[in-house]
mmCIF file of the N, C-alpha and C atoms, coordinates in Angstrom:
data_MODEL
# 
_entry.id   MODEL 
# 
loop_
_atom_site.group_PDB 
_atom_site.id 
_atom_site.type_symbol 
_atom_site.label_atom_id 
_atom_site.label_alt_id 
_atom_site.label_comp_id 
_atom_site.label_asym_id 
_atom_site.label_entity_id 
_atom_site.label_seq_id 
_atom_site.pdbx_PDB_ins_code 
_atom_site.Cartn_x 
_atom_site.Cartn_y 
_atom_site.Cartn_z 
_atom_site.occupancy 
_atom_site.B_iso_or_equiv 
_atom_site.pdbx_formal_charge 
_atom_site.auth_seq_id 
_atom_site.auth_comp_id 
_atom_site.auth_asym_id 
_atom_site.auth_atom_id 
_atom_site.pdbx_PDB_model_num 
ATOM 1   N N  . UNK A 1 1  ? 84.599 -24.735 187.066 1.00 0.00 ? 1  UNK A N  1 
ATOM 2   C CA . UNK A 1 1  ? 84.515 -26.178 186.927 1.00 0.00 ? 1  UNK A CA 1 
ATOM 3   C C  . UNK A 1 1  ? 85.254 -26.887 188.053 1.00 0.00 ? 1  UNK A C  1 
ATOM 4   N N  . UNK A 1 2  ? 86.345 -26.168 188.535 1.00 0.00 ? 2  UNK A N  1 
ATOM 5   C CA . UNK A 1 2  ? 87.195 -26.973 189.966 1.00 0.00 ? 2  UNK A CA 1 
ATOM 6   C C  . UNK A 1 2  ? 86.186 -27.086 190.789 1.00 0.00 ? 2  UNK A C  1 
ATOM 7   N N  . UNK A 1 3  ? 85.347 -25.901 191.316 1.00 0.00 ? 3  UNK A N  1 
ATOM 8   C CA . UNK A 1 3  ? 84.687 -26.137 192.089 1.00 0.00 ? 3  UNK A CA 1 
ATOM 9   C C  . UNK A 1 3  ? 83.401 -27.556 192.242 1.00 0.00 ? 3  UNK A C  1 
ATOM 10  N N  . UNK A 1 4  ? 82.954 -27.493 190.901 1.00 0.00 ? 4  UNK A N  1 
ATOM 11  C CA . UNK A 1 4  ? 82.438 -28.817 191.307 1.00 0.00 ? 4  UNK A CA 1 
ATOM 12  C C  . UNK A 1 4  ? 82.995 -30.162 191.238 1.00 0.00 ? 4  UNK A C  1 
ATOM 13  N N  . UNK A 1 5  ? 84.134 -30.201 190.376 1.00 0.00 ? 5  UNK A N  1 
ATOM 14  C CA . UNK A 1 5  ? 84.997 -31.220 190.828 1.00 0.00 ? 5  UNK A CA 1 
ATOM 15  C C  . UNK A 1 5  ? 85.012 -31.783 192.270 1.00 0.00 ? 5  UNK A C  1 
ATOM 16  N N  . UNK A 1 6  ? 85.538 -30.695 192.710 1.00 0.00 ? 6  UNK A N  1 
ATOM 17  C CA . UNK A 1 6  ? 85.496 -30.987 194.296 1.00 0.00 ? 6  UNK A CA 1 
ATOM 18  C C  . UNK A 1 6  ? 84.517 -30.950 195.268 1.00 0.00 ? 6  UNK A C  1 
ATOM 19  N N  . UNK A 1 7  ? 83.944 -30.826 194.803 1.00 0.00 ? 7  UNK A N  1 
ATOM 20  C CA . UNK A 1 7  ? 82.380 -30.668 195.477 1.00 0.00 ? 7  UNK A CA 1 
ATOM 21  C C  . UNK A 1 7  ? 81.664 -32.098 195.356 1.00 0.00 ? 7  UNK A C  1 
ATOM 22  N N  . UNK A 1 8  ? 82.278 -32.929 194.484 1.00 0.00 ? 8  UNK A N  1 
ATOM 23  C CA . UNK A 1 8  ? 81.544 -34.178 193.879 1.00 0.00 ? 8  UNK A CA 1 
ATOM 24  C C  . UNK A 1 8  ? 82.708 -34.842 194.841 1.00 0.00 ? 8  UNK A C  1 
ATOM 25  N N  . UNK A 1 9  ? 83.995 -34.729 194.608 1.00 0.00 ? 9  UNK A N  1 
ATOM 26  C CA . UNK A 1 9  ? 84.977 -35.361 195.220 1.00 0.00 ? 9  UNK A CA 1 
ATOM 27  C C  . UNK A 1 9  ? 84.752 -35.528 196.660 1.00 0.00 ? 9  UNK A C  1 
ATOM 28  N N  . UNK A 1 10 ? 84.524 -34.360 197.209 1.00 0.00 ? 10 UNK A N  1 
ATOM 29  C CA . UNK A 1 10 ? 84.240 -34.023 198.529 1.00 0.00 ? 10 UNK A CA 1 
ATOM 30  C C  . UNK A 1 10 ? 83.050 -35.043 199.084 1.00 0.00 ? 10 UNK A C  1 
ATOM 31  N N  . UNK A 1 11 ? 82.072 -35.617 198.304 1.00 0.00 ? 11 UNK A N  1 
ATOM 32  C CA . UNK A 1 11 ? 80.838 -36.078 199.046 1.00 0.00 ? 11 UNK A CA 1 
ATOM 33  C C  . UNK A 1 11 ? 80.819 -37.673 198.684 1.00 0.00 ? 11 UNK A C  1 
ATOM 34  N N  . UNK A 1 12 ? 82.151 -38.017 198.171 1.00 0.00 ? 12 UNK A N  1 
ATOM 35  C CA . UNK A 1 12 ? 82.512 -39.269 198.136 1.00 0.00 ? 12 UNK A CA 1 
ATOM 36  C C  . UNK A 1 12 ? 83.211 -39.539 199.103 1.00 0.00 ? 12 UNK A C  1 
ATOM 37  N N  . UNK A 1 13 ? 83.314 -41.005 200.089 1.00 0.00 ? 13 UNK A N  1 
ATOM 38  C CA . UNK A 1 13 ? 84.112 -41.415 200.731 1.00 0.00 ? 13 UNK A CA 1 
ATOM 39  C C  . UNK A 1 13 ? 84.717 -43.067 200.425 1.00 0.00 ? 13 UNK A C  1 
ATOM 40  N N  . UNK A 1 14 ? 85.309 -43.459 201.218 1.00 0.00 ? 14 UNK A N  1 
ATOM 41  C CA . UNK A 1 14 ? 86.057 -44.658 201.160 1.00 0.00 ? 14 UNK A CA 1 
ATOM 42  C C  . UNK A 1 14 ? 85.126 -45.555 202.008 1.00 0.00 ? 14 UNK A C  1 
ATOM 43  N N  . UNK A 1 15 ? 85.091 -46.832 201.273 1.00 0.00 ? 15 UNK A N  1 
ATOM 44  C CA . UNK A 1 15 ? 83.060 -47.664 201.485 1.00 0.00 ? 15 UNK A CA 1 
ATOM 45  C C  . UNK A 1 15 ? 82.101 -47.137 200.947 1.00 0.00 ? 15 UNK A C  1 
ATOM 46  N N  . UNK A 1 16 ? 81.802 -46.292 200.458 1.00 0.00 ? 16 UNK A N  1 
ATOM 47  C CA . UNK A 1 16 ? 80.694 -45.478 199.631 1.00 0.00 ? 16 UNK A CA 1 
ATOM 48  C C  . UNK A 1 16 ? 80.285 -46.744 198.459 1.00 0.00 ? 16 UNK A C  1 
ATOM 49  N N  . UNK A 1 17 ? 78.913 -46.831 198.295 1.00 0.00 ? 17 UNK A N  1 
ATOM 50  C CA . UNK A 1 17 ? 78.064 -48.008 197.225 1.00 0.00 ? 17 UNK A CA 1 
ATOM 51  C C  . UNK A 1 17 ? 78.694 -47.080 195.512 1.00 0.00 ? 17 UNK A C  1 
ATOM 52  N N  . UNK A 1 18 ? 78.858 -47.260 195.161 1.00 0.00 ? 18 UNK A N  1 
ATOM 53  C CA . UNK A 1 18 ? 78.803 -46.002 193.441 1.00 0.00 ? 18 UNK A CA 1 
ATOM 54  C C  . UNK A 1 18 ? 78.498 -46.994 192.510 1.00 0.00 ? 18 UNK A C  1 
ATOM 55  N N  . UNK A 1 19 ? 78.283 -46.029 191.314 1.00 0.00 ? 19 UNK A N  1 
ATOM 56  C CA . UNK A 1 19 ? 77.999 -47.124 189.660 1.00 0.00 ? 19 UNK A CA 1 
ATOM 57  C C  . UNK A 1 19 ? 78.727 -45.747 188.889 1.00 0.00 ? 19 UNK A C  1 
ATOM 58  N N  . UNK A 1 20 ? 78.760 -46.176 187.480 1.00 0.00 ? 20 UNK A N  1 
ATOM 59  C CA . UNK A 1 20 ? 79.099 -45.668 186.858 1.00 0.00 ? 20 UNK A CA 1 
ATOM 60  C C  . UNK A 1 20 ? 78.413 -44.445 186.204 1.00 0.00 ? 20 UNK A C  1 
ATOM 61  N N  . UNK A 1 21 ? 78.976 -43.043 186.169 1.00 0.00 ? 21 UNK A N  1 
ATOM 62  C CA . UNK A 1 21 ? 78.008 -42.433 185.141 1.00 0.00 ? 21 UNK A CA 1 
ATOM 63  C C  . UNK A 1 21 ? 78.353 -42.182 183.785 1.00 0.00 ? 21 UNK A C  1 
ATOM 64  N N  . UNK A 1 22 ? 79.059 -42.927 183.503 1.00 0.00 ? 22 UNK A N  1 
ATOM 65  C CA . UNK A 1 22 ? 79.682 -43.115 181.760 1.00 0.00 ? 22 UNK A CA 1 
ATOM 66  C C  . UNK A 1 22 ? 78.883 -44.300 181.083 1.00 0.00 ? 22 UNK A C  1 
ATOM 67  N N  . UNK A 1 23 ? 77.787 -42.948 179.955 1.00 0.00 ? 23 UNK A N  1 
ATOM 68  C CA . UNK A 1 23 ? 77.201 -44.027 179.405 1.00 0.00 ? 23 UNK A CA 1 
ATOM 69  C C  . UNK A 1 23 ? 77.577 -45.401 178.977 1.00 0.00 ? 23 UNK A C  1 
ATOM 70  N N  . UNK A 1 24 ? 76.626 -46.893 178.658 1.00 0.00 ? 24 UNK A N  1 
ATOM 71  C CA . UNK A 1 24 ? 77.454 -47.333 177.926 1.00 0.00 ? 24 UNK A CA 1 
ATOM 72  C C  . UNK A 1 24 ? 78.521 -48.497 178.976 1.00 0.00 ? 24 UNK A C  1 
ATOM 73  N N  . UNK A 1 25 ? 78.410 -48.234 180.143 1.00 0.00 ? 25 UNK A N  1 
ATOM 74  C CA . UNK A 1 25 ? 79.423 -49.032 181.435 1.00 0.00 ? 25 UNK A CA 1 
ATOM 75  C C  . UNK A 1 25 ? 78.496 -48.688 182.493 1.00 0.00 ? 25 UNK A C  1 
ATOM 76  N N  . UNK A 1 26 ? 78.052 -49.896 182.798 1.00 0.00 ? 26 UNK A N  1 
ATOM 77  C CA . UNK A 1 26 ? 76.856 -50.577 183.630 1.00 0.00 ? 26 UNK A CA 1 
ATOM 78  C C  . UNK A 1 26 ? 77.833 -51.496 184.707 1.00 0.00 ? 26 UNK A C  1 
ATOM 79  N N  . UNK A 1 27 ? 77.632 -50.457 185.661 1.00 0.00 ? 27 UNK A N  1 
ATOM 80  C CA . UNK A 1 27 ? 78.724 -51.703 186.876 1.00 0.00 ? 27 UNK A CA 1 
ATOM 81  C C  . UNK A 1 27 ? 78.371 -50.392 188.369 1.00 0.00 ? 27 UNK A C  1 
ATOM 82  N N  . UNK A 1 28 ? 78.090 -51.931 189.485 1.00 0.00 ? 28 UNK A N  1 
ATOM 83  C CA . UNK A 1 28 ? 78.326 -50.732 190.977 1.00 0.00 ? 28 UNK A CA 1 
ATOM 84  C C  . UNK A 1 28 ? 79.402 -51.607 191.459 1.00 0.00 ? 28 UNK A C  1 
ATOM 85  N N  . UNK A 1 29 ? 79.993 -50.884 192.148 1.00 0.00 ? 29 UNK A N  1 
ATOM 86  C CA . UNK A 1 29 ? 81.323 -50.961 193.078 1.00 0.00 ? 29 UNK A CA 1 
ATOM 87  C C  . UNK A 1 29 ? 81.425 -50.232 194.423 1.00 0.00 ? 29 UNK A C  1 
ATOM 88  N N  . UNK A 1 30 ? 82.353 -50.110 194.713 1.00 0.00 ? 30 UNK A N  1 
ATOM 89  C CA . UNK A 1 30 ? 82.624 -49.595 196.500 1.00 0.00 ? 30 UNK A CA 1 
ATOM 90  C C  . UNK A 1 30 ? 83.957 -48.673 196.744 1.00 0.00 ? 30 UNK A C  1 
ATOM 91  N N  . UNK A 1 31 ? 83.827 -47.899 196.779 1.00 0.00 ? 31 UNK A N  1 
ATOM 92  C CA . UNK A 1 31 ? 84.861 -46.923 196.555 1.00 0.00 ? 31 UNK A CA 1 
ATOM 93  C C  . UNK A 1 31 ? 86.097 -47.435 198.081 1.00 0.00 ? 31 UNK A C  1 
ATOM 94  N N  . UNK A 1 32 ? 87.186 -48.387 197.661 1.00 0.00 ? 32 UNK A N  1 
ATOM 95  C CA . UNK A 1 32 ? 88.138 -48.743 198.464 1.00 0.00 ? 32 UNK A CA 1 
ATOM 96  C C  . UNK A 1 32 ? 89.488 -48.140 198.900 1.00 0.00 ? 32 UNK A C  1 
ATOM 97  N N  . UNK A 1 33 ? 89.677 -46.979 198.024 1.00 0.00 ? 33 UNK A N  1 
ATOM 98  C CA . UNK A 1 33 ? 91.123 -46.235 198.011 1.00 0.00 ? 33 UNK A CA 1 
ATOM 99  C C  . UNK A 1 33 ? 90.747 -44.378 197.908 1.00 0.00 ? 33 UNK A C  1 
ATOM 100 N N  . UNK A 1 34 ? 91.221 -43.270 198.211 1.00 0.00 ? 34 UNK A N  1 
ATOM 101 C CA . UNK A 1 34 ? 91.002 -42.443 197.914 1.00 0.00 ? 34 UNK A CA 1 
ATOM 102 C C  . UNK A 1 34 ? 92.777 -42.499 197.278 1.00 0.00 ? 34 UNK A C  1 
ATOM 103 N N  . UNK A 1 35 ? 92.999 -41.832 196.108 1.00 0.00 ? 35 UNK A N  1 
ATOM 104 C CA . UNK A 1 35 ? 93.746 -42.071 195.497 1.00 0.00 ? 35 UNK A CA 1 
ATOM 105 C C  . UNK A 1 35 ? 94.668 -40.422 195.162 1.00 0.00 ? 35 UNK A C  1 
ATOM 106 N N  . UNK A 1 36 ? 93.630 -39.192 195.651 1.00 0.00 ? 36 UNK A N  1 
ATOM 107 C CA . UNK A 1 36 ? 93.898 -37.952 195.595 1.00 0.00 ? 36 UNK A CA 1 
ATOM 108 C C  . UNK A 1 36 ? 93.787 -37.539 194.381 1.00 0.00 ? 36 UNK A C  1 
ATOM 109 N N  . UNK A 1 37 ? 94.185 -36.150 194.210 1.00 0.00 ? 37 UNK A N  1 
ATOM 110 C CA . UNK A 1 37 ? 94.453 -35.318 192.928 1.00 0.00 ? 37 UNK A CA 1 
ATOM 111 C C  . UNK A 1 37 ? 94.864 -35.827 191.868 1.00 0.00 ? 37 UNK A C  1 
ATOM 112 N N  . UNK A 1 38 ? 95.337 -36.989 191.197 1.00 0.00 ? 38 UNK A N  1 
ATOM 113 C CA . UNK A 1 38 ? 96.169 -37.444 190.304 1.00 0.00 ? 38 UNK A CA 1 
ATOM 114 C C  . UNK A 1 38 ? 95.819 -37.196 188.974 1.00 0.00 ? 38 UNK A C  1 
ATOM 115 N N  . UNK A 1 39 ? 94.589 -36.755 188.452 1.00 0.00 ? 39 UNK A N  1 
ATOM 116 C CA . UNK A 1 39 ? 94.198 -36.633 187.273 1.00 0.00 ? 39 UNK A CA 1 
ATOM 117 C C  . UNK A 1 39 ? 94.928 -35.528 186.636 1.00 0.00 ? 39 UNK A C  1 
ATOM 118 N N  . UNK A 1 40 ? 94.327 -35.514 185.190 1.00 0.00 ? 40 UNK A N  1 
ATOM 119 C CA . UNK A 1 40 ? 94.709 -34.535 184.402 1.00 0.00 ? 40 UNK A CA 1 
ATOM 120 C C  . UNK A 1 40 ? 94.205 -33.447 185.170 1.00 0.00 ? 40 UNK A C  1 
ATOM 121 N N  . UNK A 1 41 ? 94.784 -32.029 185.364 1.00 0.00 ? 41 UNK A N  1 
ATOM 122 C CA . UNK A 1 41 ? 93.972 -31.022 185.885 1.00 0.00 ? 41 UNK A CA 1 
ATOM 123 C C  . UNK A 1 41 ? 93.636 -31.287 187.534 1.00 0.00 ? 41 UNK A C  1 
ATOM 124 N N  . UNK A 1 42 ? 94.414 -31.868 187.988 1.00 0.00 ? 42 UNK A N  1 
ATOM 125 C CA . UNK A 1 42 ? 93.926 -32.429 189.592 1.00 0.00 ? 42 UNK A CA 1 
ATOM 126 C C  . UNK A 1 42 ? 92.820 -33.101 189.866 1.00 0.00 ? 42 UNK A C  1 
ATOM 127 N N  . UNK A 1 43 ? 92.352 -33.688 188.961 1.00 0.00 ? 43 UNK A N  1 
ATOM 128 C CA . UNK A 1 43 ? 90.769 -34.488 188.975 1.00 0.00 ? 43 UNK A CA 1 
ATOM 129 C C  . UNK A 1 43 ? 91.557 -35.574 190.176 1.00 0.00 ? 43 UNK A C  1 
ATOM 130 N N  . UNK A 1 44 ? 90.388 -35.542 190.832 1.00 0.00 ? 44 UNK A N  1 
ATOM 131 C CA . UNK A 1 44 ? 89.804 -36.101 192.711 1.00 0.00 ? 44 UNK A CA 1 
ATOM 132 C C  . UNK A 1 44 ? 90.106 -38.131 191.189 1.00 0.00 ? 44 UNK A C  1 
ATOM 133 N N  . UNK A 1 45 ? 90.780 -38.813 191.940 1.00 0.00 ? 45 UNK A N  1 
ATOM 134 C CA . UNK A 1 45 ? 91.325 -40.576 191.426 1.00 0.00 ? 45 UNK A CA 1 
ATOM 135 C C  . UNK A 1 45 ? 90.615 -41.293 192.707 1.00 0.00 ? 45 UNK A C  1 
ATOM 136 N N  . UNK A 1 46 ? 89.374 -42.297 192.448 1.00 0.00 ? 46 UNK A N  1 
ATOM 137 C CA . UNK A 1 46 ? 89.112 -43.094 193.223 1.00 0.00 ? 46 UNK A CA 1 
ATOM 138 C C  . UNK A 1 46 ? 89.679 -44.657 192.755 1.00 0.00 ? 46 UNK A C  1 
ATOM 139 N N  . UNK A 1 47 ? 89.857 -45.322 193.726 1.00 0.00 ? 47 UNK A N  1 
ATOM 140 C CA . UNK A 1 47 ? 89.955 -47.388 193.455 1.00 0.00 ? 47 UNK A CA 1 
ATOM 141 C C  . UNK A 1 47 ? 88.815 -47.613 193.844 1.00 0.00 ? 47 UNK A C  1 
ATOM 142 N N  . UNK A 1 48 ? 87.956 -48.157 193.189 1.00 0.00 ? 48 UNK A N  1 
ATOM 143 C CA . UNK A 1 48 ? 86.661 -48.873 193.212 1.00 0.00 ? 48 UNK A CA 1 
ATOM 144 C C  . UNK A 1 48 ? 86.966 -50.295 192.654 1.00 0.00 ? 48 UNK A C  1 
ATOM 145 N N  . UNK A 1 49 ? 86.284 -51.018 194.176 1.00 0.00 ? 49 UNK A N  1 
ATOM 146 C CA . UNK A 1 49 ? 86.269 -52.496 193.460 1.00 0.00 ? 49 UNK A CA 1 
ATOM 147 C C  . UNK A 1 49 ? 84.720 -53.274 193.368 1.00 0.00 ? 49 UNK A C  1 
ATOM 148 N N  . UNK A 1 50 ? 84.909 -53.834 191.876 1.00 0.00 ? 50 UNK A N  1 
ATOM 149 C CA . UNK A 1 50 ? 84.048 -54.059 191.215 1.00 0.00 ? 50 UNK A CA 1 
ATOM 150 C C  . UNK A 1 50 ? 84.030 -55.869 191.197 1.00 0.00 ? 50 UNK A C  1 
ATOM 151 N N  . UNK A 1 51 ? 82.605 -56.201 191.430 1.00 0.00 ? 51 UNK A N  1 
ATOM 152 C CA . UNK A 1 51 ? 82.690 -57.998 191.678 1.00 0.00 ? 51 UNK A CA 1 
ATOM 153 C C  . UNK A 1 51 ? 82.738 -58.550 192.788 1.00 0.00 ? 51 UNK A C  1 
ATOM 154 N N  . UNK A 1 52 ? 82.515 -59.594 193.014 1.00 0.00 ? 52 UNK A N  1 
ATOM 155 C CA . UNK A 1 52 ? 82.818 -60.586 194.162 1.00 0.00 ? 52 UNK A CA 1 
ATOM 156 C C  . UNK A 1 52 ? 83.972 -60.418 194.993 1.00 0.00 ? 52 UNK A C  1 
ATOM 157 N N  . UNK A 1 53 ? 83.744 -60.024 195.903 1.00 0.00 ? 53 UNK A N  1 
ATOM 158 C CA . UNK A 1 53 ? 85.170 -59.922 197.292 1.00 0.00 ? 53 UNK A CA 1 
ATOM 159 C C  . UNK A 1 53 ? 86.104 -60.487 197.014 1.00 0.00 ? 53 UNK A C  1 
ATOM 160 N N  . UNK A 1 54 ? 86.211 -61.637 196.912 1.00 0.00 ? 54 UNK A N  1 
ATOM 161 C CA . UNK A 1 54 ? 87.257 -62.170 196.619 1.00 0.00 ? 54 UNK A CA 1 
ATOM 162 C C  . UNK A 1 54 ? 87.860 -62.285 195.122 1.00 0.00 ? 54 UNK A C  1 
ATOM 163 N N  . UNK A 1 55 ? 86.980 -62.230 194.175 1.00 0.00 ? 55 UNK A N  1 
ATOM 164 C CA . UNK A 1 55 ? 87.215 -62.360 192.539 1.00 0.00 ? 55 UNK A CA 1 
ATOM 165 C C  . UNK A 1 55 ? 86.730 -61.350 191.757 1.00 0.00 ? 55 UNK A C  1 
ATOM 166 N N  . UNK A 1 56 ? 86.585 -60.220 192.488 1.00 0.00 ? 56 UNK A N  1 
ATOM 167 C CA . UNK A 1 56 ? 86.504 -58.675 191.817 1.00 0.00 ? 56 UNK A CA 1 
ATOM 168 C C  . UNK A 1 56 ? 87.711 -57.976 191.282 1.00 0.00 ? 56 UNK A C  1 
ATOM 169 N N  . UNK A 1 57 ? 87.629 -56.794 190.486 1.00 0.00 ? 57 UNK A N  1 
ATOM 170 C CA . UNK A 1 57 ? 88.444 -56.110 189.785 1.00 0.00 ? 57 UNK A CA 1 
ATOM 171 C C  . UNK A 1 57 ? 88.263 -55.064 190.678 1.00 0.00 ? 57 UNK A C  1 
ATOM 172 N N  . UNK A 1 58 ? 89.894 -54.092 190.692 1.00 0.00 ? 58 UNK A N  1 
ATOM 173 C CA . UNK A 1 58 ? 89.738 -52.724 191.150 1.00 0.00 ? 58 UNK A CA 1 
ATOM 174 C C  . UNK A 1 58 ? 89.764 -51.880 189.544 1.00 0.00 ? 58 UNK A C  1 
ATOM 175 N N  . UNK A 1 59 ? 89.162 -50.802 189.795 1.00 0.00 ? 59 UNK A N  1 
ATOM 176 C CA . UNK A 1 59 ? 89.332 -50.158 188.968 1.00 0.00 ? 59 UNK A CA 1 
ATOM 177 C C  . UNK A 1 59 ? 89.897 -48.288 189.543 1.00 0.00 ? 59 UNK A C  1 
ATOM 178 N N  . UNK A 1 60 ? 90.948 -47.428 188.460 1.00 0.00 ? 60 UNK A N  1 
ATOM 179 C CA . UNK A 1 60 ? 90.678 -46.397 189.183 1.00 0.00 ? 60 UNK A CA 1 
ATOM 180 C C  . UNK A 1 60 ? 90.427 -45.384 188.394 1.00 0.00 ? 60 UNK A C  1 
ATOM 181 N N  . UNK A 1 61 ? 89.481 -44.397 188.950 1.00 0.00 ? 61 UNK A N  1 
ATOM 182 C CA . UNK A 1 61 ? 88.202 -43.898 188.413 1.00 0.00 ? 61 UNK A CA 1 
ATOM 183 C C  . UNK A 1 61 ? 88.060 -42.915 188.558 1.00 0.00 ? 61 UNK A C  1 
ATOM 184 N N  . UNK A 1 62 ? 88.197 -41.265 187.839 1.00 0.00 ? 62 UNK A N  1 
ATOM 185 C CA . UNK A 1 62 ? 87.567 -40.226 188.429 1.00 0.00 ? 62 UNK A CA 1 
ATOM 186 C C  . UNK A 1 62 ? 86.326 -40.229 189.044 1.00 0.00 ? 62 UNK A C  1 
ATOM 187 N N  . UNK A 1 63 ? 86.490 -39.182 189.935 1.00 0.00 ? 63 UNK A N  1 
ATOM 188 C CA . UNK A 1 63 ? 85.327 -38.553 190.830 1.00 0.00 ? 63 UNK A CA 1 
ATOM 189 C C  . UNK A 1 63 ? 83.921 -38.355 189.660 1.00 0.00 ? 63 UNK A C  1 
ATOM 190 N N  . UNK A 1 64 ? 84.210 -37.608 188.943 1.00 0.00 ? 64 UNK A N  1 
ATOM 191 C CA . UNK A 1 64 ? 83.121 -37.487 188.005 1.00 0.00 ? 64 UNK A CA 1 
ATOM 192 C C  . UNK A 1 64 ? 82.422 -38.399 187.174 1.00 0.00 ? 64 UNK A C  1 
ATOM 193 N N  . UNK A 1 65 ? 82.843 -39.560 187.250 1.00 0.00 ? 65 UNK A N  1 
ATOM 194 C CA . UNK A 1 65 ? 82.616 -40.599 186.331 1.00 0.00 ? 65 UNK A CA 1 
ATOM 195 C C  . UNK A 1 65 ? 81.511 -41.695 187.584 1.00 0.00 ? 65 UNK A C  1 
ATOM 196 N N  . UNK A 1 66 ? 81.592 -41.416 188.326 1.00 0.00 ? 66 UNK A N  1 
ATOM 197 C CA . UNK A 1 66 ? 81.188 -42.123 189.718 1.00 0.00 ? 66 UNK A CA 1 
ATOM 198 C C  . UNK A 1 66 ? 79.625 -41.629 190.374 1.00 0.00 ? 66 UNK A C  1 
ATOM 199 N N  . UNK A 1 67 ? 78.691 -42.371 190.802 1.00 0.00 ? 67 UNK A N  1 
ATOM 200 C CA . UNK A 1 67 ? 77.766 -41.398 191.565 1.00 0.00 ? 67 UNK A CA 1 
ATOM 201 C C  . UNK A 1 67 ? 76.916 -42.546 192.508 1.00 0.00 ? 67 UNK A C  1 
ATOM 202 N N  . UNK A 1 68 ? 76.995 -42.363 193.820 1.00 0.00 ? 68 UNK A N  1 
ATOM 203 C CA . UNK A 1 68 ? 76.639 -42.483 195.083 1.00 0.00 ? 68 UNK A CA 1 
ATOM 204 C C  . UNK A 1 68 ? 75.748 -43.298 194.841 1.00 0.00 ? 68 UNK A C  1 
ATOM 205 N N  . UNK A 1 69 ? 75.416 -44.614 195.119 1.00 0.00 ? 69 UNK A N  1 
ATOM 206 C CA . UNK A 1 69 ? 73.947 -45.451 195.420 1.00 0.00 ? 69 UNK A CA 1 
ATOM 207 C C  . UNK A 1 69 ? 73.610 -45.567 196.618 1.00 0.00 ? 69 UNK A C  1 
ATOM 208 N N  . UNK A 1 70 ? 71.924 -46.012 196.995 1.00 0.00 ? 70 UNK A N  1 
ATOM 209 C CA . UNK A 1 70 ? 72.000 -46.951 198.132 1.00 0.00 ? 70 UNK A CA 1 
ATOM 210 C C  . UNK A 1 70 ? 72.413 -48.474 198.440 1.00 0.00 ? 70 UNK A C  1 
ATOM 211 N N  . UNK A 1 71 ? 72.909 -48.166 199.485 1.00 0.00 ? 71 UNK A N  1 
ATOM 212 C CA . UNK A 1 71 ? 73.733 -49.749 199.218 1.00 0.00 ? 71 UNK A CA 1 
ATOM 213 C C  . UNK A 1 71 ? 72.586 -50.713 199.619 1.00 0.00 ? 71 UNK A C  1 
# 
């Protein structure tokens, strides 16, 4: 299971388009921080900010919970 952790982690970057893949939470954002290992179990911690540039929320987010759009 590490391995794809990081394998998902790995093909994310910082500016990357993402949405959510947790059913149920309907939102895209922009992956602004790489945040490292911090999870339970070393789970890959992104800051994604969500909303209007100026009047958006960050949120921070496992790697797995996250998946790549076109922007």
């Amino acid at each position: 299971m590490a391995r794809t952790q990081t394998a998902l982690a790995d093909s994310l970057r910082v500016g990357d388009p993402v949405t959510s893949k947790v059913p149920g939470f309907s939102w895209k954002g922009i992956i602004v921080e790489d945040l490292g290992p911090l999870g339970v179990g070393g789970r890959q911690i992104f800051m994604v900010h969500v909303g209007d540039e100026n009047a958006g929320r960050r949120f921070a987010v496992p790697a797995e919970n996250l998946e790549r759009v076109a922007a």
